[in-house]
Each structure stands twice: as C-alpha cells, then as structure tokens.
VEXDREN-2710 file (C-alpha; in Angstrom, 1 decimal):
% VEXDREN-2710
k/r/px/py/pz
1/UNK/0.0/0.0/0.0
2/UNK/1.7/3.4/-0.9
3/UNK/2.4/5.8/1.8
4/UNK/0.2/9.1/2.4
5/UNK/1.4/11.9/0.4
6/UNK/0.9/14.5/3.2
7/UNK/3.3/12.4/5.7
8/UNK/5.6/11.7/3.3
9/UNK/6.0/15.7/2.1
10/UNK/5.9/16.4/5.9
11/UNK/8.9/14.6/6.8
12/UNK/11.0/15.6/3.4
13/UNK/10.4/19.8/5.2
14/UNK/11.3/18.3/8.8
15/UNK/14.7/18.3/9.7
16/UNK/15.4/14.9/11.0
17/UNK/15.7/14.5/14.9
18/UNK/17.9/11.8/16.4
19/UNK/15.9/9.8/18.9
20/UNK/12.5/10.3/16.9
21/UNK/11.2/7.2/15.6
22/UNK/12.9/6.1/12.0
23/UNK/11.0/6.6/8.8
24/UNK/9.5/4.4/7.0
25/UNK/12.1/2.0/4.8
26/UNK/11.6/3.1/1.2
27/UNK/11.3/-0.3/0.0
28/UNK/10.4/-0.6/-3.2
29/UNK/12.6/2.8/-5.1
30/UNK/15.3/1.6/-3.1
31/UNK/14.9/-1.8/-4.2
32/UNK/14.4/-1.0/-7.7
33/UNK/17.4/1.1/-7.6
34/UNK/19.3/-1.9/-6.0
35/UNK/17.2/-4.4/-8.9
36/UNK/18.6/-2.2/-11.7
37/UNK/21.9/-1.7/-10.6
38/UNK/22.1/-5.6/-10.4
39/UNK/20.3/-6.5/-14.1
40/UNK/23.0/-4.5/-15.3
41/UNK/25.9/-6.4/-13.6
42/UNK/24.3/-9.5/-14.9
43/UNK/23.9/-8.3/-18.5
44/UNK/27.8/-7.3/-18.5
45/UNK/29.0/-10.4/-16.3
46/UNK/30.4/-12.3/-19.2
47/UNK/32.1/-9.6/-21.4
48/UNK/35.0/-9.3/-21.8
49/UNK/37.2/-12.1/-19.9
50/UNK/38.8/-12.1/-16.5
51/UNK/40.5/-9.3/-15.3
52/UNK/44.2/-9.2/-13.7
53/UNK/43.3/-9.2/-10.4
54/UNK/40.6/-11.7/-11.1
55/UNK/43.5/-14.4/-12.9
56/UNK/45.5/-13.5/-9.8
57/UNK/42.8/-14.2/-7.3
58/UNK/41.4/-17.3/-9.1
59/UNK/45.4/-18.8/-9.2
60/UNK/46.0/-18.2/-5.2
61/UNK/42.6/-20.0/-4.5
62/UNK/43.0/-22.7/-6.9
63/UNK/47.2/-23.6/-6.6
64/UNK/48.2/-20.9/-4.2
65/UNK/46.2/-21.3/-1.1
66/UNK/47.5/-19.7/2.5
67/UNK/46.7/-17.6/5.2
68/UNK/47.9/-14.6/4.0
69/UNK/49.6/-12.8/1.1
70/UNK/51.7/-9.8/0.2
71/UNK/49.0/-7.8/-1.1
72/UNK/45.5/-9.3/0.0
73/UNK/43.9/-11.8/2.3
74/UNK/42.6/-15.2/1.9
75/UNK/38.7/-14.4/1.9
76/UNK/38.5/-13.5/-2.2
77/UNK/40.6/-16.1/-3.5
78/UNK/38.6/-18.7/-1.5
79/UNK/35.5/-17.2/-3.1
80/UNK/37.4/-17.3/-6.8
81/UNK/38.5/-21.0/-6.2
82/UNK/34.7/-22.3/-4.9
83/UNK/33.3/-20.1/-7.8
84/UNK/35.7/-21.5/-10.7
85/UNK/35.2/-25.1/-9.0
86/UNK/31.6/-25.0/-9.3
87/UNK/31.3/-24.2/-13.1
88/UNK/34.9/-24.0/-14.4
89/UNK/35.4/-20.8/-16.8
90/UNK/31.6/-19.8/-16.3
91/UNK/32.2/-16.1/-15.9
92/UNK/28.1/-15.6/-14.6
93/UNK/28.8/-16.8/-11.5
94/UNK/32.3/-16.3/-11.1
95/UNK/31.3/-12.2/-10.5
96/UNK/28.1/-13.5/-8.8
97/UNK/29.6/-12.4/-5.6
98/UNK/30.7/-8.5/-6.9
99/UNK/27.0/-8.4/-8.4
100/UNK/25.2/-9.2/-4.8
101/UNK/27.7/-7.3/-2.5
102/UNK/27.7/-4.0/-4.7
103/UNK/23.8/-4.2/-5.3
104/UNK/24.0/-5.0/-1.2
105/UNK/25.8/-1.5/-1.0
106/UNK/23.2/0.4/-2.5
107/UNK/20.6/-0.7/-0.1
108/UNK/22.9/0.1/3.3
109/UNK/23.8/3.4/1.7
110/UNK/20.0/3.8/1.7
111/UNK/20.0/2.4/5.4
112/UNK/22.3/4.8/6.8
113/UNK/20.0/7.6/5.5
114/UNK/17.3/6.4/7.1
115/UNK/19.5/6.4/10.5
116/UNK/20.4/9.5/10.0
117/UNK/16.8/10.4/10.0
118/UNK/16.0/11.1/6.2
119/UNK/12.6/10.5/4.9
120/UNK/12.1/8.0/1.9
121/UNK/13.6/10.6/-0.8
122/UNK/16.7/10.9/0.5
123/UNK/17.3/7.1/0.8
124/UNK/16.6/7.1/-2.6
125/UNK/18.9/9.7/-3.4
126/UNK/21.6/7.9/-1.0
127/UNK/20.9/4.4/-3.1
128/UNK/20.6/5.7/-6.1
129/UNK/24.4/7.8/-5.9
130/UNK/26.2/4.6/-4.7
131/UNK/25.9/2.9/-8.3
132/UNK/26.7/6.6/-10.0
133/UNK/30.3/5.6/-8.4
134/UNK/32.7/4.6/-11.3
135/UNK/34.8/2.9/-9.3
136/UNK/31.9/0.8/-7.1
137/UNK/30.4/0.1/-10.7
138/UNK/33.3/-0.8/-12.4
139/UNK/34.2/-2.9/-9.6
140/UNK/30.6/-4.5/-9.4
141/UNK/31.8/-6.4/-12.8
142/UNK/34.8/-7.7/-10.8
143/UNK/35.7/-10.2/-8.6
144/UNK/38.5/-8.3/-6.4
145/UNK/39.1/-7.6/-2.8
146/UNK/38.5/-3.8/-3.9
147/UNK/35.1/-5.1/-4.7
148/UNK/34.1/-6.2/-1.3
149/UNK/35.5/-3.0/0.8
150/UNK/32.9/-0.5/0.3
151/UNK/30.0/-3.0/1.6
152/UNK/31.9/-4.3/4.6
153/UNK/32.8/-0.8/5.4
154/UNK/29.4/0.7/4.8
155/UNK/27.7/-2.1/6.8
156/UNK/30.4/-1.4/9.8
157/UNK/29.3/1.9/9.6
158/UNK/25.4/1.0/9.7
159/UNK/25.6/-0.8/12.6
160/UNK/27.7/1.8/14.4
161/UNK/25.3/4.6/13.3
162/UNK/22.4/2.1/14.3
163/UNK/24.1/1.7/17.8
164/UNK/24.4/5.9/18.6
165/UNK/21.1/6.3/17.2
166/UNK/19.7/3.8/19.6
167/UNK/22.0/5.1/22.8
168/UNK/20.8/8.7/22.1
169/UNK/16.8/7.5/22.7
170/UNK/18.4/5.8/25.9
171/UNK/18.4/2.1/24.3
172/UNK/21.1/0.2/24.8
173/UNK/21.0/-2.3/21.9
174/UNK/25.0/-4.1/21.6
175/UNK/24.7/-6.5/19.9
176/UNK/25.0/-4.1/17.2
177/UNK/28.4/-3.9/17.8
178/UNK/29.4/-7.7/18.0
179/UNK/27.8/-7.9/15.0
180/UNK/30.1/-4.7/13.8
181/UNK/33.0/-6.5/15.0
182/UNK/31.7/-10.1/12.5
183/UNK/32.0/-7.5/9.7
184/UNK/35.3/-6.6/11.0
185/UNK/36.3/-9.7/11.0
186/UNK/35.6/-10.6/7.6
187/UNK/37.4/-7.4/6.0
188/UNK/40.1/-8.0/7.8
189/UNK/40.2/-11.6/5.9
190/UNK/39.8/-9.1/2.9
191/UNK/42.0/-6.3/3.1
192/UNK/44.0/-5.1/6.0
193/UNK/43.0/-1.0/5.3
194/UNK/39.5/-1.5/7.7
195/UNK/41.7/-1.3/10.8
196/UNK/42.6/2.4/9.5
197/UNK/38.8/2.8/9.9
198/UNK/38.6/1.0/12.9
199/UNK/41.3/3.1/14.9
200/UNK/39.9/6.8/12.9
201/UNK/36.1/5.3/14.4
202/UNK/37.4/5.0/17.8
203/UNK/39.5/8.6/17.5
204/UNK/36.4/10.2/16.0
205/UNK/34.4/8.7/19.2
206/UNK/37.0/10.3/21.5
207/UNK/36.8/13.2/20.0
208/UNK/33.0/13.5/19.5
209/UNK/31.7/11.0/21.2
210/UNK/29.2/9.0/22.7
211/UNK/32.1/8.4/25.0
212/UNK/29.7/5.8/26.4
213/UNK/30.7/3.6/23.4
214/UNK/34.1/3.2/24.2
215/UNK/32.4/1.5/27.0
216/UNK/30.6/-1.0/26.2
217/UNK/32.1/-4.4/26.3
218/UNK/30.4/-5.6/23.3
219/UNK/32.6/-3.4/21.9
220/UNK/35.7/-5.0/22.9
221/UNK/34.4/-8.1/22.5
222/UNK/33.8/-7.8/18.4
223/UNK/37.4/-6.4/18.3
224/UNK/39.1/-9.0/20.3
225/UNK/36.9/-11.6/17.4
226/UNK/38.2/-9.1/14.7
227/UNK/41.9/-9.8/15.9
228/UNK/41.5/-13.3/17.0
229/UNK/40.1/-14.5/13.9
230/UNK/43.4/-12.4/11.7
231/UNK/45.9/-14.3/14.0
232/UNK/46.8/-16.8/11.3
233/UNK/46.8/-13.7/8.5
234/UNK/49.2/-11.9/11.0
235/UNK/51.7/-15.2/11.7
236/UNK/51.8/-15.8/7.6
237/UNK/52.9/-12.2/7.5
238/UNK/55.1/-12.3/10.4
239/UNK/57.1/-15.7/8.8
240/UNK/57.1/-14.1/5.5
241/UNK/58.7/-10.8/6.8
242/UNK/55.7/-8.3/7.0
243/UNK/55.4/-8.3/3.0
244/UNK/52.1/-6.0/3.6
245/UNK/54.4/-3.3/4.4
246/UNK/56.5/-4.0/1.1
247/UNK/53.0/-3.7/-0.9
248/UNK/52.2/-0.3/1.1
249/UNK/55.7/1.3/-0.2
250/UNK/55.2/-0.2/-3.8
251/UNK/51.3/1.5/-3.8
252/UNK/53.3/4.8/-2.6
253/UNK/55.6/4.7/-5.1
254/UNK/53.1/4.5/-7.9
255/UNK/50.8/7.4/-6.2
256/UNK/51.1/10.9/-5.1
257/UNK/49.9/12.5/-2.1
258/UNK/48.5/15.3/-4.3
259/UNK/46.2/13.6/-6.3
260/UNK/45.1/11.2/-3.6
261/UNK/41.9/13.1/-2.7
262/UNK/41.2/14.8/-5.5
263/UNK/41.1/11.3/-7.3
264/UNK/39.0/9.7/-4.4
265/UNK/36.3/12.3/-5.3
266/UNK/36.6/11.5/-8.8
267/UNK/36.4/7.6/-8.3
268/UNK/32.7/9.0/-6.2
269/UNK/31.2/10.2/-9.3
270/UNK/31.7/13.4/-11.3
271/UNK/29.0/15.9/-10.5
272/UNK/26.9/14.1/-7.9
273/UNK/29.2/11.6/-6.2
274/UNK/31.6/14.5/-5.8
275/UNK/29.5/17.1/-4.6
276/UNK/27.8/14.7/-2.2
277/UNK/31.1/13.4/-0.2
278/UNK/32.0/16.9/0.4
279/UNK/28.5/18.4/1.4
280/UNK/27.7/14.6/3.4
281/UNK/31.4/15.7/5.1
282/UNK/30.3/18.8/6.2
283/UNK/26.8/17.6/6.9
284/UNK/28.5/15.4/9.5
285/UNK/30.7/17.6/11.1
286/UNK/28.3/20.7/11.4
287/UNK/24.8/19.9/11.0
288/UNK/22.8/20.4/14.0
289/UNK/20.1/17.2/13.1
290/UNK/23.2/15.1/13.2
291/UNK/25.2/15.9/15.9
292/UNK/25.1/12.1/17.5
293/UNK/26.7/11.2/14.4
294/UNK/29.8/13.9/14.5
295/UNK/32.1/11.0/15.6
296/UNK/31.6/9.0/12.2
297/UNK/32.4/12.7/10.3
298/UNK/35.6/12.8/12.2
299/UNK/36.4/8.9/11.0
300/UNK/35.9/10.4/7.4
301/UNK/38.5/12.6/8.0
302/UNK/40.9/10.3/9.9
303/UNK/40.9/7.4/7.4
304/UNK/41.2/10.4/4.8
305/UNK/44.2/11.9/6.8
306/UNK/45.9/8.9/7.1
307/UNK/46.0/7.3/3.5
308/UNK/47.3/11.3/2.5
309/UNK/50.4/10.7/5.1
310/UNK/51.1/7.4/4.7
311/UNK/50.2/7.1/1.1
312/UNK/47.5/4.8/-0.2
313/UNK/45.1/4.6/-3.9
314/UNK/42.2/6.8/-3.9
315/UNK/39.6/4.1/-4.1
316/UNK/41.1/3.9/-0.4
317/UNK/38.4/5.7/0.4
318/UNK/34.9/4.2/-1.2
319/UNK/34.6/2.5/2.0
320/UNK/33.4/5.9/3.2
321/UNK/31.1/7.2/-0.4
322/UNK/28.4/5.0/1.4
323/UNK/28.4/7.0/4.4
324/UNK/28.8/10.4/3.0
325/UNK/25.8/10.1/0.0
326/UNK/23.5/9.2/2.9
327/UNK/24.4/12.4/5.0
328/UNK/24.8/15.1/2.1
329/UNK/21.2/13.4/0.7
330/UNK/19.6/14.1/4.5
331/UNK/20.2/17.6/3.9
332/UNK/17.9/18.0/0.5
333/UNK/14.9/18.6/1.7
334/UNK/13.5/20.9/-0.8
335/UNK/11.3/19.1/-3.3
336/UNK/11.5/22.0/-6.3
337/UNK/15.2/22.2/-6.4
338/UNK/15.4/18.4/-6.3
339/UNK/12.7/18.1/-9.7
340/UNK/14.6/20.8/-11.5
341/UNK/18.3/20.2/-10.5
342/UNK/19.1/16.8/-8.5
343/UNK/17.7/14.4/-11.3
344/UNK/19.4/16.2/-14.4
345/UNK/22.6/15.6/-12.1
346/UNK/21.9/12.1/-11.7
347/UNK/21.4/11.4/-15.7
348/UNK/24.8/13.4/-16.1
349/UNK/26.3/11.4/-13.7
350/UNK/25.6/8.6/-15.2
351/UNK/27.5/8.8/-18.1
352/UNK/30.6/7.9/-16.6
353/UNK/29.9/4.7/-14.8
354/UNK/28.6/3.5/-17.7
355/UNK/31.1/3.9/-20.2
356/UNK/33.7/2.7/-18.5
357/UNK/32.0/-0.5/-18.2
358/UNK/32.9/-3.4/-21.1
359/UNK/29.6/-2.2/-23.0
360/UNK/31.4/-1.3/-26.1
361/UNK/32.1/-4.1/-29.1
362/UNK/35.3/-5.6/-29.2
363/UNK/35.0/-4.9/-33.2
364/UNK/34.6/-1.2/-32.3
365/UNK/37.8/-1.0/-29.9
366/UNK/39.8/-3.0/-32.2
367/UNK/39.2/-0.1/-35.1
368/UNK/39.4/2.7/-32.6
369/UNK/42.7/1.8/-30.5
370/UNK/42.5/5.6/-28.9
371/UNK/39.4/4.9/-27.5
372/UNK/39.9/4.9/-23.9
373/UNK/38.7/1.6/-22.3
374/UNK/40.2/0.5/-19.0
375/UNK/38.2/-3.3/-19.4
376/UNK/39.8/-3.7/-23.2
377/UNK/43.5/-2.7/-21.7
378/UNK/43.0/-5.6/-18.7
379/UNK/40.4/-8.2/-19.7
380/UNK/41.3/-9.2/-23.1
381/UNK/44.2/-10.6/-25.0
382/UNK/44.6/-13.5/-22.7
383/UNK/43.8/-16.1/-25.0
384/UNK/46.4/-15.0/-27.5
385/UNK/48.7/-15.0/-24.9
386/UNK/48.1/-18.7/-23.8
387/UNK/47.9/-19.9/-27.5
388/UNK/51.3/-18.1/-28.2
389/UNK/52.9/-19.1/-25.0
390/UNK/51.7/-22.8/-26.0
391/UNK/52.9/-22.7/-29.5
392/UNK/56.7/-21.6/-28.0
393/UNK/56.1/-24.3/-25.1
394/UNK/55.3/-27.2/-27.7
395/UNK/58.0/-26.2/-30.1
396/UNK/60.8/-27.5/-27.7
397/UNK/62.4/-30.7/-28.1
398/UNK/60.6/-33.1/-25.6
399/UNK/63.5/-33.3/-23.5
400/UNK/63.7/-29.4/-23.3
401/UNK/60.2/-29.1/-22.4
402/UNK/60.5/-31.7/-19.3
403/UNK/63.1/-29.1/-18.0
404/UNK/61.3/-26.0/-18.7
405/UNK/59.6/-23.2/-16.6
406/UNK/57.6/-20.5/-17.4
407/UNK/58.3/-17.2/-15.7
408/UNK/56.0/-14.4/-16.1
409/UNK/57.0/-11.0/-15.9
410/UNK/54.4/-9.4/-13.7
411/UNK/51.2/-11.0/-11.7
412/UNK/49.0/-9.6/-14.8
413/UNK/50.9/-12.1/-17.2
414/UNK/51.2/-15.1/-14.6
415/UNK/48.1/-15.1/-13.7
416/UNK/46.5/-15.6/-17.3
417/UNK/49.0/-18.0/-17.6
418/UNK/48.7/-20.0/-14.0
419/UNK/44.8/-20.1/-14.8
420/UNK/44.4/-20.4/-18.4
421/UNK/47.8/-22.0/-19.0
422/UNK/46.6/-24.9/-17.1
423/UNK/43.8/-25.5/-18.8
424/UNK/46.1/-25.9/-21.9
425/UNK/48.2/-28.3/-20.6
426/UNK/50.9/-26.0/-20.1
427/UNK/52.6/-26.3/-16.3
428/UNK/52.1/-24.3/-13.7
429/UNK/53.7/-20.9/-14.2
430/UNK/56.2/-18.3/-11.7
431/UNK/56.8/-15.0/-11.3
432/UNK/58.9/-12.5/-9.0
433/UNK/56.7/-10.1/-9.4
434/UNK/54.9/-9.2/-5.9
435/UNK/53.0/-11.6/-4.2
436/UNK/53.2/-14.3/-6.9
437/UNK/57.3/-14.0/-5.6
438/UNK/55.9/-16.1/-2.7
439/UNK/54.4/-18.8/-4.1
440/UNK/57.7/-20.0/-5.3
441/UNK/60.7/-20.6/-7.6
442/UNK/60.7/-23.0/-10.5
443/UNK/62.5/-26.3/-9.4
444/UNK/66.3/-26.4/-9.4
445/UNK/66.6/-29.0/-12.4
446/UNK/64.8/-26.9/-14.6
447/UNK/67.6/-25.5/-16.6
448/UNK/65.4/-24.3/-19.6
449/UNK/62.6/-21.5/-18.9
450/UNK/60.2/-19.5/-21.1
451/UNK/60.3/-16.1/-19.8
452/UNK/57.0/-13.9/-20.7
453/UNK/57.4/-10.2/-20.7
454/UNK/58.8/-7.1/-22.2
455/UNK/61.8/-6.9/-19.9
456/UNK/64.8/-9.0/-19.7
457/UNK/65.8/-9.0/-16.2
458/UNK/67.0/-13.1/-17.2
459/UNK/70.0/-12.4/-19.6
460/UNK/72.7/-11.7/-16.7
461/UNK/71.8/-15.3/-15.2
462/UNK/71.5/-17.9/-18.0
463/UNK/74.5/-18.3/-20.4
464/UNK/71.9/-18.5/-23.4
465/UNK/69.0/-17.0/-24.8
466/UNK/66.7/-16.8/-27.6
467/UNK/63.3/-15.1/-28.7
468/UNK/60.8/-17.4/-29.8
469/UNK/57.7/-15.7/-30.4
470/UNK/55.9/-12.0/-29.8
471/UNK/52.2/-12.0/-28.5
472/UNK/49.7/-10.2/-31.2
473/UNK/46.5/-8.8/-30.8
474/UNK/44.1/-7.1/-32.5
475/UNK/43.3/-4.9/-29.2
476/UNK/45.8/-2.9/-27.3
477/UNK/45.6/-4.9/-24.1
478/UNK/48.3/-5.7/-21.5
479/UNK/49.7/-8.7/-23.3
480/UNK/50.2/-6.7/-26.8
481/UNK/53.6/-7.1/-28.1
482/UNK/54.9/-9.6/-25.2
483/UNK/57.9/-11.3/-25.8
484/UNK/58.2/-14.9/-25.3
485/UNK/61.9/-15.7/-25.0
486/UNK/63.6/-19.3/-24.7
487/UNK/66.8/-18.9/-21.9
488/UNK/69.2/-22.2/-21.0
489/UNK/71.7/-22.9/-18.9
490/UNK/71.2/-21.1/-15.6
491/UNK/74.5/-19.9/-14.5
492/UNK/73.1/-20.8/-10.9
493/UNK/70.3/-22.7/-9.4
494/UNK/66.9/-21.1/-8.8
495/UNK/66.6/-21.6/-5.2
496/UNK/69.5/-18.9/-5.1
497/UNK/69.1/-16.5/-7.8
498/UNK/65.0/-16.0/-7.1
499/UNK/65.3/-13.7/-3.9
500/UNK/67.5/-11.4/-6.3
501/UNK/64.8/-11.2/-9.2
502/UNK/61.8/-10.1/-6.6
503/UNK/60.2/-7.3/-7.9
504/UNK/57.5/-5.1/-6.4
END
C-alpha cells in the first residue's frame, strides 16, 4: 500500500531528529534502484574475460592457497577458487559475488539515510548515488578484494550509526556492535586497510563521542573476534617478513599525495558523487540534526588523513562514499530544487559509470585503438597470450620441455598463464613479481625457462638466450607485443638466484 502523500511531504520539510522514531524503509525505489543496478551487472557479467586481479585471485585460491599474502587476504581467493570449481570458466557466476555485494551496497547506503533520520527521498537519493560511483560500478563487474571493501565498510558503519542512534533515545541495543566486530572480522580476511577505519572510528568517538561507546564491552568483544580471527593472516605475514608493508611502499611509489583526494572524489562520481562526499562531510561535522553522528564525520577525515600521510590509492576511500551520500542526501529537503536540479545531475552522472563498463564491441575497440577503455586494456588478450605461449612451449624438443619453466614478468601475465595455461596443458607458471614472488621458484633442475614479458631481467643469469615468439592482438591490451623468450643454462640454481629477481 503506498504511503500518504501529506506524511511523506511532511517529513522531506522536517529536519530529522535523532531519537524520533525512524521513517519508513523506502522499499520498493530503493529496491528497484538496488534491482537495476544488479540487471545491469548481470547483462555485463560475461564480457569481456577475466580481469588481472581476477587471474591472480582465481590462481592463489586454486594452486596458491595460504593464510595470507603480500598484497590481500585469503577471503576472495577462496571465493574465486569455490566459484571457478563450481562451473569452471563460467564467468556468470564467477562475478556473482561482486553483483550481490555492490547491489547490497546500495541498499545500506540507503539504510544509513534512514539512520540518520532522512525521509524516503533521500534514501533514494543515498541508493541511487552509490551505483553513480565509477569505481563501485566498475568494480561491481569484478571479482577483487577492492570489490568487497565499500560493503563491509558501509555495513560497519550501519551498525555503528544504528548503535548511537539507539544510545541517544536511551536504548542500549549491543549486539550491534558484536555484530560490527563479525564485519570486521571478515574485511580483515579481505583487506587489512578497515583497521585504519577501525582506529579513525574510535579517534572520531574520543573526540566526539558518545564516549559511552568506548564503553561498552560488546565493543571490545567484536574487536578482540576481529583480531583473534586475523591471527593466522598476521603469523603468515610475520614468517614471510611483513610483506604488507613492502605492498604499502610499492602502492606509494606509484601514487602521489596530491592527487590522492582529489582522485577519491573523482572515483565517487563526477558531479553528484563529488558534490555529495563533500556536502555529506560537512553535513556530519556541522549539522545540528546530526550531531550524535559527528564522531563517524571525524572517522571520514581520519581514514582520509591517514591514507594522504602514509600514502594509499584513492579508491582507499569508497569505504566511506556509502556513508557520505546518505548524510549530504539528508540535507535535501527541498522538493522543487530536487525536480529541476538533482535528477538532471543524476542522468549526467551517469554517463561515466557507464562507459567505463565493457559495454562497447570488441570490433569497435579494435578499429578505434585511442578509444579509452580501462576493461579492453585488462580483460582481453589473454587467449592469444596462452595460444602463443603454448605454441613456443610445444615447439621444444621433448627433452627441453621436461626441463622447462615458465616465468612471467608481472602477476597480470602469470596469472593468465597460471589459470588459463593450465587448462592448456601448459605447467604451472612463476613469477617475481609481488605476491606471486611467494608462491615460489621454479624447481632447481629446470635449466630451460620461457620467460614472458617485455623486460629482460634473465639475460645476466643464463649463459643463453633466444626469442621465440611475440604476442599479437588485435586490441591494445596488457599482453600486446609480449615477448616470449627461450633462456638455458642457468648460471646458478633457482633456489639462489629467485630472492635477487623479486620485484614489487
């Protein structure tokens, strides 16, 4: 049964009051936005191939399974290995997971609205920027760790905002925060950024408060599950030298503090997600309606803060976009300017999401090289790269090819090869490059190796060497114009000369 007209006008003109009762859940828009953000997903789930990350992800789970790794956690490749064992290659159900968690994020973005008081148009508005993300989009149609951060973040956040909602009407309701500290938990199996969030939430309370949060033993309780459940993550990084500190110096190196936050606001959205993470900002930290909630403004700016210091990607941040859409979308209450200006904003915002999605023919792309297209650069060409590594593999004399590796130059190439290679019959392939430098060196007696890559950090260590085949492809992709090269004779074994050739 729709909801009255008068009520629902009514509480769009009241500013929301913390401790009132919570409107009504805007079900259905939300759902639809949710619906539609997920029918797209789906149409796109099988176009183009797999990613890098995704090859990477799927060859840890499948042949590379541990505790912990330089660069992520266990929890995605475990979902790419049960995924790929399930229906082998099926690509469908392989994203399945990145299709349910990102539509998932619309609907909490939505949620915290509602906590923070706003009547059923602004948790529309919250749900409907979340998707206008390019980089939660883009990452819908991917299986990656990045993927799962902005949900477990977002829902972290929920329950937290849920928690100081409750306290401030004098209801004490903690199991909100054991089940903050689950969530917790399972990012930490993801990524290890959420304790930045953590310690910036627990700052932001000091600062802000409710005091009373700090507490609660609830509280305590979730972290000391958040930590107890990361113990074997933290001993595989403790035997393996703290390589998660390696990855952070590699991701500086590659970024500048400069463009940190001004990219972060680009990956929210041009035009709406922008405009909306710095008016939900300031919402938070000066609104009167939301004062209980100043804490989680200050966590915004901690987590922001620290990733600017210590260096970090901007999608760093899309944790927080959920969180910031559905304060800046409390604080549009006035129906005429939303008609004539908020919707044309939203259509314009949605022009980049889109096209950077794989929605354009691979016909098209191939005739137009210039054409920008971030999914044409990283999910296609691996075919021709297996079928021209095979061709070089195969062309050895048998007794060459029992003694042969194959050594990829950088996880992007290994990956493609460690998955797909496989399923060619080629063996299981190596590389120095960041965390596939941990899951080993090719075997002493192999005195042969096929090194993939447009580098040739191999010629000062074998006594021969010889280039057998270039990759070609009627895209510009990553494995364009790779070199396959045939070296012999190792001038010492591998077990010494692979901790000189790591790379990060």
């Amino acid at each position: 049964m729709p909801e009255p007209i008068p009520d629902a006008t009514r509480d769009a003109e009241r500013p929301p009051v913390t401790g009132a009762p919570l409107p009504r859940f805007a079900r259905r828009p939300v759902l639809a936005v949710a619906g539609a953000t997920g029918a797209l997903l789906l149409l796109i789930s099988a176009r183009y191939g797999y990613v890098t990350d995704e090859l990477y992800f799927l060859a840890a789970g499948r042949y590379h399974l541990a505790w912990g790794y330089m660069d992520q956690q266990p929890l995605v490749p475990l979902l790419a290995a049960a995924a790929d064992a399930v229906a082998p290659g099926f690509l469908p159900l392989f994203r399945l997971p990145a299709l349910v968690v990102t539509v998932l994020g619309v609907v909490v973005a939505a949620l915290l609205a509602r906590e923070f008081g706003g009547p059923r148009r602004a948790q529309v508005l919250a749900a409907a920027a979340y998707p206008l993300s390019p980089w939660i989009l883009l990452n819908g149609h991917w299986l990656t760790a990045a993927t799962m951060e902005p949900l477990q973040w977002s829902t972290a956040l929920w329950l937290v905002a849920r928690w100081i909602r409750l306290h401030r009407a004098g209801i004490h309701r903690d199991r909100l925060l054991l089940w903050a500290g689950l969530v917790v938990a399972v990012a930490v199996q993801t990524k290890f950024q959420v304790v930045v969030l953590c310690a910036a939430l627990l700052a932001g309370v000091a600062i802000a408060g409710p005091r009373a949060l700090l507490t609660r033993p609830a509280l305590w309780v979730g972290a000391a599950f958040a930590v107890l459940t990361a113990v074997p993550t933290l001993a595989w990084q403790a035997r393996h030298g703290w390589p998660a500190l390696d990855m952070g110096t590699a991701v500086n190196r590659e970024t500048t503090r400069l463009g940190f936050l001004p990219g972060a606001l680009f990956y929210s959205g041009v035009v709406v997600g922008a405009v909306f993470c710095c008016y939900g900002l300031l919402r938070l930290l000066r609104a009167a309606e939301l004062r209980a909630f100043r804490s989680l403004g200050w966590t915004a700016v901690g987590v922001a803060l620290f990733f600017v210091a210590a260096g970090g990607r901007p999608n760093y941040l899309a944790g927080l976009y959920g969180l910031l859409f559905a304060a800046a979308a409390t604080g549009l209450r006035r129906p005429v300017a939303a008609r004539r200006v908020l919707w044309p904003a939203f259509l314009l915002s949605a022009v980049l999401p889109v096209a950077v999605l794989p929605v354009y023919p691979l016909s098209f792309l191939a005739r137009h090289p210039e054409f920008p297209s971030f999914p044409r650069l990283y999910e296609t060409g691996w075919p021709e790269l297996v079928a021209t590594v095979d061709r070089a593999y195969r062309s050895l004399p048998p007794q060459t090819r029992r003694r042969t590796a194959i050594v990829g130059e950088s996880y992007y190439l290994t990956g493609a090869l460690d998955v797909l290679g496989r399923r060619a019959g080629l063996p299981g392939a190596h590389s120095p490059h960041r965390g596939y430098w941990f899951f080993g060196a090719p075997p002493d007696d192999a005195d042969a190796v096929l090194y993939v890559g447009s580098t040739a950090p191999l010629a000062p260590h074998f006594a021969e060497s010889r280039r057998l085949a270039v990759v070609r492809s009627e895209l510009v992709n990553i494995p364009q114009g790779v070199s396959v090269t045939l070296y012999r004779h190792p001038l010492q074994p591998w077990s010494q000369l692979w901790p000189r050739l790591r790379e990060l």
